[in-house]
N, C-alpha and C positions, 0 to 999 in steps of 0.2 A: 271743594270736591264733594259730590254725592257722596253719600255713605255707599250706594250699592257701588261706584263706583273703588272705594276706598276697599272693601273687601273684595275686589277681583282684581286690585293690583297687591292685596298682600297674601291672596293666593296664589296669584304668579311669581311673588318672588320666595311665597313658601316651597313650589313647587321645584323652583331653580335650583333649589341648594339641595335636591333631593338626588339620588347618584342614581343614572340610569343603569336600569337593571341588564339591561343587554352589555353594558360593557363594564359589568362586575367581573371581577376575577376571583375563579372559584379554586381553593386550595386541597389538591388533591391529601389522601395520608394512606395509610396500611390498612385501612378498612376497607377502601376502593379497591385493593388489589384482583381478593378471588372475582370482584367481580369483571376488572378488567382482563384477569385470563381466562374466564369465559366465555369472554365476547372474542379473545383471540384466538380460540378455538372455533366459533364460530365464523370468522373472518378466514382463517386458512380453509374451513370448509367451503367458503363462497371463491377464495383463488381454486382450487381444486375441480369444484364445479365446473368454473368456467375457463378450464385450461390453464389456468397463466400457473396452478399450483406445480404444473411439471420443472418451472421456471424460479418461483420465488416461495419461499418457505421464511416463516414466522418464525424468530430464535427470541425474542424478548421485547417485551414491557420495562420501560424505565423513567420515572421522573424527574424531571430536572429544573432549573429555576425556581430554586424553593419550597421546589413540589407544585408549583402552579403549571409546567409544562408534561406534557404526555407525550413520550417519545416510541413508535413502533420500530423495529428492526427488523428487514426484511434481509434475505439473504440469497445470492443468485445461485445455482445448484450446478455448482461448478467451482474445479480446482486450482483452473489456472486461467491466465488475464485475457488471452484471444477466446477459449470457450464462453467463458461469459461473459465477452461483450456481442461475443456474435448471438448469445441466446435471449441478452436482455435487450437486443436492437431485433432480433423478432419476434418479440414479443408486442414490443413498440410499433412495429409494422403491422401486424396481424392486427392488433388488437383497432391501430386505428382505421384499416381498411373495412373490418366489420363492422364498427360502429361510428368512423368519420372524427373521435374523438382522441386526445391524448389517455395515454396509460397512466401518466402519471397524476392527471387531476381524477382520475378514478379510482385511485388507490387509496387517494389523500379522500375523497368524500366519504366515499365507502368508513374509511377508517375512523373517521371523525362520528358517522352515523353509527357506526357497531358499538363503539367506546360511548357513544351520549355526551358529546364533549364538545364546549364548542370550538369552533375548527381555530381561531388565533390562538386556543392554547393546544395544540398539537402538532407535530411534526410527523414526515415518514423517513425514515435511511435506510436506503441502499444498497449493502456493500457485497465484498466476496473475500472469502477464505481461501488458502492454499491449501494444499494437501498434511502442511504442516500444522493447519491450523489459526495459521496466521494471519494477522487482516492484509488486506493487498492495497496499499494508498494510492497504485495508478486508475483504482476503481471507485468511486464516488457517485452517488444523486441522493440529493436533498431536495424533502418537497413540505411545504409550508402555504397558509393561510394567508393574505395580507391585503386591506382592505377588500374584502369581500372576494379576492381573485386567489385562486391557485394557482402559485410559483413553484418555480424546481432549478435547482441549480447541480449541474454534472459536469465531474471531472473527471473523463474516461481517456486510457492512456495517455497520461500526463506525464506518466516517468517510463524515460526515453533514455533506451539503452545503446550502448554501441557496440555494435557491430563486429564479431571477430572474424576475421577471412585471413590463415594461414597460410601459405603453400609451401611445402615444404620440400627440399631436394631429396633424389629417392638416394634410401639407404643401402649405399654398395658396399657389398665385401670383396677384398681381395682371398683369392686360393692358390695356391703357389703345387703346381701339381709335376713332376720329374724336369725341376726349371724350369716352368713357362706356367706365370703369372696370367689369369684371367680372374674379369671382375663379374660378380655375381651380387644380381639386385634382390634385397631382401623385401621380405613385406613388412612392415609394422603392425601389432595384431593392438588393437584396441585396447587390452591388457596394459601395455608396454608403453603406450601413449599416455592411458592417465593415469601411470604409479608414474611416470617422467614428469608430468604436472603435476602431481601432487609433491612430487619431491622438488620441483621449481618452488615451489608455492611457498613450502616448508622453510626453503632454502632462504628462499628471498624475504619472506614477510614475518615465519612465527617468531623473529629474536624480536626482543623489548627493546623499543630503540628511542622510547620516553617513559619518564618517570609514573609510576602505577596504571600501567599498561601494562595487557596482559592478555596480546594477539590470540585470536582462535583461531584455527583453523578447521571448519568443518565438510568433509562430506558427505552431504547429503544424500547424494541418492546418485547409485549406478547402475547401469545395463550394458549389454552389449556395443550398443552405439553411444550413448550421453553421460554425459557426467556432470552433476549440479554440487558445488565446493563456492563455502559462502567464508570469507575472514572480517571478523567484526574485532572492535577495541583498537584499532592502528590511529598511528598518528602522525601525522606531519608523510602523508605516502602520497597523497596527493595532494590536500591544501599543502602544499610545502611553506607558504608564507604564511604561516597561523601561527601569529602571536599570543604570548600569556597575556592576561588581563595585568593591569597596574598593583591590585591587590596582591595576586600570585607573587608577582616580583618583587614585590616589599617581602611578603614571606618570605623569599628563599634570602634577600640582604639581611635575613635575622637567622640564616642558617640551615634554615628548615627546608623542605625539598615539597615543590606546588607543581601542578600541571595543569594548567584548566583550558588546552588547546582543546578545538574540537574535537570529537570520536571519529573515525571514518568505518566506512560497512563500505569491502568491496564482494558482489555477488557474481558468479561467471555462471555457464553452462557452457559446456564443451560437446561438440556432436563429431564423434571418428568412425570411420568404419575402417572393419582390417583389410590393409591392401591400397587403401587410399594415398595421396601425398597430399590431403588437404584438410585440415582442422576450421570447423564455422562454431559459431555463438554466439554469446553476446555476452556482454559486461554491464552495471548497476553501481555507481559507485553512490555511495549516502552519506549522510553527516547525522552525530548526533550531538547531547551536551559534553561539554568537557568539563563539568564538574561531578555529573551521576555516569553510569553505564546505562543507558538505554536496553528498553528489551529489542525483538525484533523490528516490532510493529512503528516502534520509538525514533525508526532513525528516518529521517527525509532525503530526498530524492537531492542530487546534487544540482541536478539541473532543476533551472536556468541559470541559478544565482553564481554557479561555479564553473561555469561548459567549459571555460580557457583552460581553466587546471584539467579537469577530465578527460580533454580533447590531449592536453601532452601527455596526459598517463597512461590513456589507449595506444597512442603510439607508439610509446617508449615500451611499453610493456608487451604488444605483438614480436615488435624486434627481439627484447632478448628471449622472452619465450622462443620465439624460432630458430637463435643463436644455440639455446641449449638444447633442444632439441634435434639439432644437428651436428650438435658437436662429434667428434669422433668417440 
């Protein structure tokens, strides 16, 4: 082999083992920060501009994988799950009838260009808050780099509540006036319907009816018409067939007292008006760990993994609801 030849095949294979520099991975740290919330100040300035900031507000910079990924957190400007899916699907429409393009690879480029980053180590999310504060898991889109394309993955109402539809017999009284009994139909004042649910509620679910359980009952929020009352920590109320792990059970054949069934989270809102004979809502039922107490955010949607069980405890649970609530 020619020499000339012999030095342009041991610069080819010097060059081989050289790491191409586009697909270096760059490791972000704490010195990147002021300048990443710079740029995300700059970046909510460029949603604002162009409209979509009425819609999506910038809450956090965060990295993740080591510190080699760069996660934006975008957040929809709205309380509850029907407002912001209807504001983040016109957003989606508008935006792509003015420019023919998706919203979501405009997010993601934009963000990738404001940050200086390149786009496979970035991410953008999503999501939305309730009025509590709280994250809402039937709301989800995720949008990511991946071979040169921008992808997005959404999961908008995904948890799929059922349906409360009461009717109820109207409430008569008997008056017994110089011997001649006549019946008289009372109203029911919204007052009186949801201290009657709540005392259902109380009734039925706040006793401990497994070991270090320790039912909540809360209401949340009332008005004239609705009522929203959420009971977390219960157990065995609708998985009825949740078994202990094997461990547990050795535990307690040594005396000791285990529980490590699932958690359940049942969520209602109640809508009465006074005068009515008919109670609507809906129901949420969730699961979380049965070894920690989950927070809110913590517990998952029961459905799909569990519909059979939730489907008999919507049922059973209209009926006596409506039984006690008629009672005399």
């Amino acid at each position: 082999m020619a020499p000339k030849q012999i030095l342009l095949l041991l610069l080819f294979l010097g060059l081989s083992f050289i790491p191409n520099l586009k697909t270096q991975t760059i490791t972000f740290n704490e010195k990147d920060t002021p300048f990443f919330d710079q740029k995300s100040v700059a970046y909510q300035r460029w949603l604002d501009k162009t409209g979509l900031g009425a819609a999506l507000q910038v809450t956090k910079l965060r990295l993740k994988k080591d510190s080699t990924e760069l996660e934006m957190l975008l957040r929809v400007n709205a309380t509850d799950l029907d407002s912001a899916i209807a504001l983040w699907n016109r957003c989606k429409d508008d935006y792509h009838l003015a420019t023919g393009q998706d919203i979501e690879e405009k997010l993601f480029w934009n963000f990738s260009s404001f940050m200086e980053i390149p786009p496979a180590q970035g991410n953008v999310q999503v999501y939305v808050l309730d009025s509590d504060g709280a994250y809402i898991p039937c709301f989800y889109v995720g949008i990511w780099e991946e071979n040169g394309s921008i992808r997005w993955d959404s999961k908008i109402r995904e948890c799929k509540d059922k349906p409360l539809d009461i009717q109820l017999k109207p409430l008569v009284l008997t008056q017994t006036t110089r011997g001649k009994t006549t019946e008289i139909k009372k109203a029911r004042t919204s007052e009186d319907v949801f201290n009657s649910i709540m005392a259902f509620l109380s009734g039925r679910y706040g006793a401990v009816n497994c070991h270090d359980r320790k039912p909540e009952i809360e209401e949340e929020s009332r008005n004239e018409t609705s009522m929203r009352v959420s009971i977390s920590d219960l157990c065995r109320v609708v998985l009825t067939d949740e078994k202990e792990s094997m461990w547990c059970r050795g535990v307690k054949l040594l005396g000791w007292d285990c529980n490590d069934v699932r958690r359940e989270r049942l969520e209602f809102e109640f809508t009465y008006a006074t005068g009515s004979d008919r109670i609507s809502g809906k129901l949420t039922g969730k699961f979380g760990s049965g070894v920690y107490r989950p927070r809110k955010s913590g517990y998952m949607d029961m459905e799909p993994d569990f519909n059979d069980y939730l489907d008999d405890f919507h049922r059973k649970f209209q009926l006596a609801l409506k039984a006690y609530l008629e009672k005399p």
